[in-house]
DONU-645161 format. One record per residue: residue in three letters; z, x, y of N, C-alpha, C in turn. Coordinates in steps of 0.02 Angstrom, whole numbers, plus 50000, padded with zeros to 5 digits. Last residue first. Layout:
! residues N
ALAZXYZXYZXY/...
! end
This chain:
! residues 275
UNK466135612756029465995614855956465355613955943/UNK466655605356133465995611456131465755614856081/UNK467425595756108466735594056150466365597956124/UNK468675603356088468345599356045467575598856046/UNK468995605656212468745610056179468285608056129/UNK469175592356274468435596756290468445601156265/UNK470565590656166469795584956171469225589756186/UNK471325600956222470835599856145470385595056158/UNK471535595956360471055603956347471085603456286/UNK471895584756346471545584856386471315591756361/UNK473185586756266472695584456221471895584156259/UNK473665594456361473775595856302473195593956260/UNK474115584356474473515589756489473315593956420/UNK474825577456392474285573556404473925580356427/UNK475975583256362475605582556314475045580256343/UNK476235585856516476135592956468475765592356409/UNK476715574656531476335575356570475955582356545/UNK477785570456444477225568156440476745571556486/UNK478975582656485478275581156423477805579256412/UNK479095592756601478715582456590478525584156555/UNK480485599956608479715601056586479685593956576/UNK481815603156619481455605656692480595601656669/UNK482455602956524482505593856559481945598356606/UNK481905607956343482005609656410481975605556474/UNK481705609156193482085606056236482245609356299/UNK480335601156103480505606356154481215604556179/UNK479775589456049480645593356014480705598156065/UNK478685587556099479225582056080479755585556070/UNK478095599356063478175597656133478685592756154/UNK477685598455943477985602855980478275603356042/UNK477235585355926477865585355890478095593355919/UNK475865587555977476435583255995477085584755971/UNK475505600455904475585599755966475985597155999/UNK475135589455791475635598055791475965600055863/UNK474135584055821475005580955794475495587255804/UNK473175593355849473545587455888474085588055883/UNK472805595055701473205599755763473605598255825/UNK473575581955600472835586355653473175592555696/UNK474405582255468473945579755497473845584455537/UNK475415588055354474535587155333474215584855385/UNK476455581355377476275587855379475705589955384/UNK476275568155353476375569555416476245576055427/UNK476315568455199475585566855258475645569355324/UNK477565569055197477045573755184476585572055214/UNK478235557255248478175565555292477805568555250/UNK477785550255150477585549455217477465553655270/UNK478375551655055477695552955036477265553855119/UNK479965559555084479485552755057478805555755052/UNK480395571554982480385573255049479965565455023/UNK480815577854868481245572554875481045570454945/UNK480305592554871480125586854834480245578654831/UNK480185601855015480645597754969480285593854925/UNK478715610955010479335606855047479635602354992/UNK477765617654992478255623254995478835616755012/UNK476415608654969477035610854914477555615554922/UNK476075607555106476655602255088476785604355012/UNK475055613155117475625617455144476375613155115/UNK473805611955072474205611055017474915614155055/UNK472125605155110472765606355148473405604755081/UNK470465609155146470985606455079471815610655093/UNK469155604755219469655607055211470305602755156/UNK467335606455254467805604455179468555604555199/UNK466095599255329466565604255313467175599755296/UNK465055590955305465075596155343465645601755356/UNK464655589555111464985585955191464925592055233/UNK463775588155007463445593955070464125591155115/UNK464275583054887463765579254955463665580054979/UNK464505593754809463875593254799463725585654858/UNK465925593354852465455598854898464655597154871/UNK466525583754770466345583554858465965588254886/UNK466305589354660465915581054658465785583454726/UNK467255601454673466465602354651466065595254687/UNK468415594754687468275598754740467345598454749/UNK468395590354549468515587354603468315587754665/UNK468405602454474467895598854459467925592154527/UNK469655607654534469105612054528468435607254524/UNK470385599354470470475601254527469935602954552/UNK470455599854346470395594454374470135594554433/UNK470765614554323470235612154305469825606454330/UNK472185614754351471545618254396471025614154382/UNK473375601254378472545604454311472265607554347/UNK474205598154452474555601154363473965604154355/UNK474715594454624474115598454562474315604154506/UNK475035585154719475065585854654474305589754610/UNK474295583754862475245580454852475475581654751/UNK473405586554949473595589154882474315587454886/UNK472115581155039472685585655055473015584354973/UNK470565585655122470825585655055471445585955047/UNK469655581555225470215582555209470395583555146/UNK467925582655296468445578755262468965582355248/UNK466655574955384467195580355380467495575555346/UNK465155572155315465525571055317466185576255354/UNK463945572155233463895573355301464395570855330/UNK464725561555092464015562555118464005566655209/UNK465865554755069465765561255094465285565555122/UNK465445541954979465575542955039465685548255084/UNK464765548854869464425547854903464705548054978/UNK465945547454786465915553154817465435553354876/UNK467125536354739466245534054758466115541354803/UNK467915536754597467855538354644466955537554673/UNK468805526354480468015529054488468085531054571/UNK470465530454416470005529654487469325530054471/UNK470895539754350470765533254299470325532654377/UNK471805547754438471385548654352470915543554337/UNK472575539254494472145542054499471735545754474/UNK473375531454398473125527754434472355531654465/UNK474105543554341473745539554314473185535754345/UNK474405556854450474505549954460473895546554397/UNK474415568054441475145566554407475095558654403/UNK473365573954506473325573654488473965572754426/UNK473215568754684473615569854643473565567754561/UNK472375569154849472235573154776473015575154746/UNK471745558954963472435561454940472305564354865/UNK470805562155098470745558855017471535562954989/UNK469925557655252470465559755208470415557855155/UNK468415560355357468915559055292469465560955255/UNK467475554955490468075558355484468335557055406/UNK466695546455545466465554455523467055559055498/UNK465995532555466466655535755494466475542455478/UNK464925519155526464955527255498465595528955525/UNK464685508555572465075505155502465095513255462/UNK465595503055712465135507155680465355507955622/UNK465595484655749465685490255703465225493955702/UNK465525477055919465185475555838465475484455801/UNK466475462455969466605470655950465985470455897/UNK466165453256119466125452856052466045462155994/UNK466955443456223466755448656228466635448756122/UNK466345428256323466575429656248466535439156246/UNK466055420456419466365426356433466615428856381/UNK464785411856403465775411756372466235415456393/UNK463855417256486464035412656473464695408756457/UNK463865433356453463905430556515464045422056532/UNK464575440356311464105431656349464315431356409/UNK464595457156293464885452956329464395446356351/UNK464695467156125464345461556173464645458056207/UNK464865483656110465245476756110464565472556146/UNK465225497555957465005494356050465235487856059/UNK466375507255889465595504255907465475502055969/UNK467745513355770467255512955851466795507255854/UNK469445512655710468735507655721468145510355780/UNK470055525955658470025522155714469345519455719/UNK470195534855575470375530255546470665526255610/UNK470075549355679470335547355610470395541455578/UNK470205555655803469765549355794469745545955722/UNK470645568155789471015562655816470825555255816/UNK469575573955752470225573955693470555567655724/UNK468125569055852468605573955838469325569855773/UNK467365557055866467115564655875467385568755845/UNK466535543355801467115547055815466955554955832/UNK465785531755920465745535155867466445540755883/UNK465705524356056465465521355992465505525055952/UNK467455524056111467065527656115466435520656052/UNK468265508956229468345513956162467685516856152/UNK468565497256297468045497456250468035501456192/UNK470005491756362469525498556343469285496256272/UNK470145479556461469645482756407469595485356398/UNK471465469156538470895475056533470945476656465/UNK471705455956465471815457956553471025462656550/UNK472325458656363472115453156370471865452056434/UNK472275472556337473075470956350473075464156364/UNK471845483256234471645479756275472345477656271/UNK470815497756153471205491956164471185489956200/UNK469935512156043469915504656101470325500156096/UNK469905526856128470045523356082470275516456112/UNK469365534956213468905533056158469305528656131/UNK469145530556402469595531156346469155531556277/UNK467885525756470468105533156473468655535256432/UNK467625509456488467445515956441467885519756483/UNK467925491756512468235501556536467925504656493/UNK468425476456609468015482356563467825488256564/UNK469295464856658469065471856670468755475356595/UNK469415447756704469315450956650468795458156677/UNK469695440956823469975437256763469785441356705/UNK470265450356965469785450956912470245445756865/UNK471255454557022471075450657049470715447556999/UNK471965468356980472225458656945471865453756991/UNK471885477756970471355476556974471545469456971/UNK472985487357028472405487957088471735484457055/UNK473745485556930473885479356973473235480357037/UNK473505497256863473275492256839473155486256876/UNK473235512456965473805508456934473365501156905/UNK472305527056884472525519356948473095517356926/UNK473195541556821472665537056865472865531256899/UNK474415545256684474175545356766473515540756762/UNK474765544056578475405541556635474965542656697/UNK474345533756410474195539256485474645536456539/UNK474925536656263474795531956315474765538256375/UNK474145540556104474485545156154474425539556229/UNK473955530556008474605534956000474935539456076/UNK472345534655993473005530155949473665534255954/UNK471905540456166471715538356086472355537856056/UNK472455532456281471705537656289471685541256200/UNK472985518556285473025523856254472385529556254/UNK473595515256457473235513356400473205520456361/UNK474425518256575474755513756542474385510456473/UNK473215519856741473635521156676473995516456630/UNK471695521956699472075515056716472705517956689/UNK470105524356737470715528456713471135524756754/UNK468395520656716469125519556754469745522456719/UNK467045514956725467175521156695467915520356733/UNK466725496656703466785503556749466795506256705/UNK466665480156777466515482956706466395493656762/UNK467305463756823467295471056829467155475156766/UNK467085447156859467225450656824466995457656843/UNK467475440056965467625438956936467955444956873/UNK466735442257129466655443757063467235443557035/UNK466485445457271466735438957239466515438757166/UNK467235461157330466855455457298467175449857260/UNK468345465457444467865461357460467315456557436/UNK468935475357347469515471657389468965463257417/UNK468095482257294468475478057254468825472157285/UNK467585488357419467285484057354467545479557314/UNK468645495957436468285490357499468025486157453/UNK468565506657311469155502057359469005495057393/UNK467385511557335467395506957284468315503657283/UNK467335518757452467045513257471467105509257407/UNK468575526657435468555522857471468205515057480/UNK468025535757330468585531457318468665526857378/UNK466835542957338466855536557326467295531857320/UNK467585556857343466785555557375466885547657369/UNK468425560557235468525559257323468035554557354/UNK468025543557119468015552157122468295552957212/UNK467895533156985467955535957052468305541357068/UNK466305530756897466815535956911467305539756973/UNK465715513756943465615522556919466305527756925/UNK465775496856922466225503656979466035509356911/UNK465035482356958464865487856918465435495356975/UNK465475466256938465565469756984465755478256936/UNK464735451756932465085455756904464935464656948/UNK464155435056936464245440956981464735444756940/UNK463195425556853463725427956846463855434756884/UNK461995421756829462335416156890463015419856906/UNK461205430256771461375422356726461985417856781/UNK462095443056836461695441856778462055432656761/UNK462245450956996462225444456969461945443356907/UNK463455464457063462695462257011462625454557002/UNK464075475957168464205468457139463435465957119/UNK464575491157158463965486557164464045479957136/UNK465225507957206465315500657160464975496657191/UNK463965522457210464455516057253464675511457211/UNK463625532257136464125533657171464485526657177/UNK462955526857019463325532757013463625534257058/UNK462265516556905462715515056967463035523156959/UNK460375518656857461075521156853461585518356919/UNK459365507956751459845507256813460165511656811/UNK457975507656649458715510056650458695509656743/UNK456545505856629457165500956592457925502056617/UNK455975517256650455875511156723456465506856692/UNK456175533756645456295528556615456435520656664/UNK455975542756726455535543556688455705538256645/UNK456675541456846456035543956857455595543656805/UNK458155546656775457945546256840457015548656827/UNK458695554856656458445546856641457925544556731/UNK459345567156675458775565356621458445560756611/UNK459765569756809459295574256788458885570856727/UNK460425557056801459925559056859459575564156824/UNK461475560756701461095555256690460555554256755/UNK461985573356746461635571456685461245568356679/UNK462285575756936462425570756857461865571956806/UNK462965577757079462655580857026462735575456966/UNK463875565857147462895568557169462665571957109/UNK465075563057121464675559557072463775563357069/UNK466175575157160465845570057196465295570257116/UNK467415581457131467445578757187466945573257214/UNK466955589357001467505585157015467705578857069/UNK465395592056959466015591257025466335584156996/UNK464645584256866464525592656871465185595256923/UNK464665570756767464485574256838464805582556830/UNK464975563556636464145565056660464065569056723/UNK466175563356607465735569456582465025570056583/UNK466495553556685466835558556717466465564656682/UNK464995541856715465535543756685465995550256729/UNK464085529256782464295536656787465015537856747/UNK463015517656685463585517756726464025525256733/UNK461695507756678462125513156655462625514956710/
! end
């Protein structure tokens, strides 16, 4: 296992941790790397383990990098220039070129997962928050052999949208599988509603799956009609989005947007956390 940035207690140093207080001593199966980067050998294959670098450690997982004969690198790392989730790219941390020694890097601490053929973000295994919407998670397998990396699916999305228009034949006629709502968040957003009734009995199917909470978003009937289908949705999305697009239109040259949206989505995310 490997130290994260929301497993330690200080900013400055890795010593306090989660994963010491809960796994240390009582589980013989588990490894933690929490301060030093550590070059490992699995199956002949040296790979080179880096924890969360922090004041306390930035040095010696510097030296590390600079000195192993490893190939491959697997961390907790903040790289800039990847998406810390769909859409929002990050302008701060390392720089990327502090890893090109490596024929292949591997990353958690971003949730959302890409790659650039180089480096890995792995991406979270499950979704947490609105922003995680109709973004693939799970885990991965790496062959030490092939060097094959391999994505497996979480095949639970906790997140749901459902578009409710009752003008649409198409959707009338729909067998809907309600089940999927099951312990669920979900959305409801309303681009057409002629039938209370419809409506009503609709609403009913989804709340008898217990989801965990319901919301049903109709702000998009105060807007043009002629407006595409597209910006309506757009209206209809996360708080986030709201955020962004506030911050996007600001107009003031004194203010780094990006740097405003990123601490932005940095204090929703851990708010997020604490719910």
């Amino acid at each position: 296992m490997i130290i994260g940035n929301h497993d330690t207690y200080f900013k400055n140093t890795n010593e306090t941790n989660s994963v010491k207080e809960l796994i240390f001593g009582k589980y013989n199966t588990f490894y933690c790397y929490e301060n030093e980067a550590q070059t490992i050998t699995f199956d002949g294959l040296p790979i080179l383990f880096i924890p969360w670098i922090c004041f306390q450690n930035r040095e010696q997982v510097t030296n590390e990098i600079r000195n192993t004969n490893a190939q491959i690198a697997m961390g907790h790392l903040e790289i800039q220039g990847f998406e810390m989730f769909k859409g929002s790219v990050v302008s701060h941390g390392d720089d990327r070129s502090a890893f090109d020694k490596f024929d292949m890097v591997m990353s958690g601490h971003f949730h959302h997962r890409s790659g650039d053929g180089h480096i890995y973000y792995l991406g979270s295994h499950a979704q947490f928050t609105w922003s995680d919407y109709d973004d693939p998670r799970g885990f991965h397998v790496f062959d030490t052999e092939t060097r094959e990396l391999t994505f497996i699916k979480n095949p639970y999305d906790m997140f749901k949208k459902v578009w409710y228009n009752d003008s649409d034949d198409s959707f009338l006629q729909a067998k809907i599988d309600y089940s999927e709502f099951k312990e669920c968040m979900v959305k409801v957003i309303v681009t057409c509603k002629n039938n209370l009734y419809w409506f009503d009995k609709f609403i009913e199917n989804i709340e008898s799956e217990n989801p965990v909470q319901l919301q049903i978003v109709e702000d998009h009937l105060n807007l043009d009609l002629e407006e595409s289908e597209q910006q309506i949705i757009n209206e209809a999305e996360s708080t986030l989005d709201i955020f962004k697009n506030y911050i996007s239109s600001y107009d003031n040259e004194q203010v780094d947007k990006e740097k405003l949206a990123n601490k932005v989505i940095e204090l929703y995310n851990e708010a997020m956390s604490l719910e």
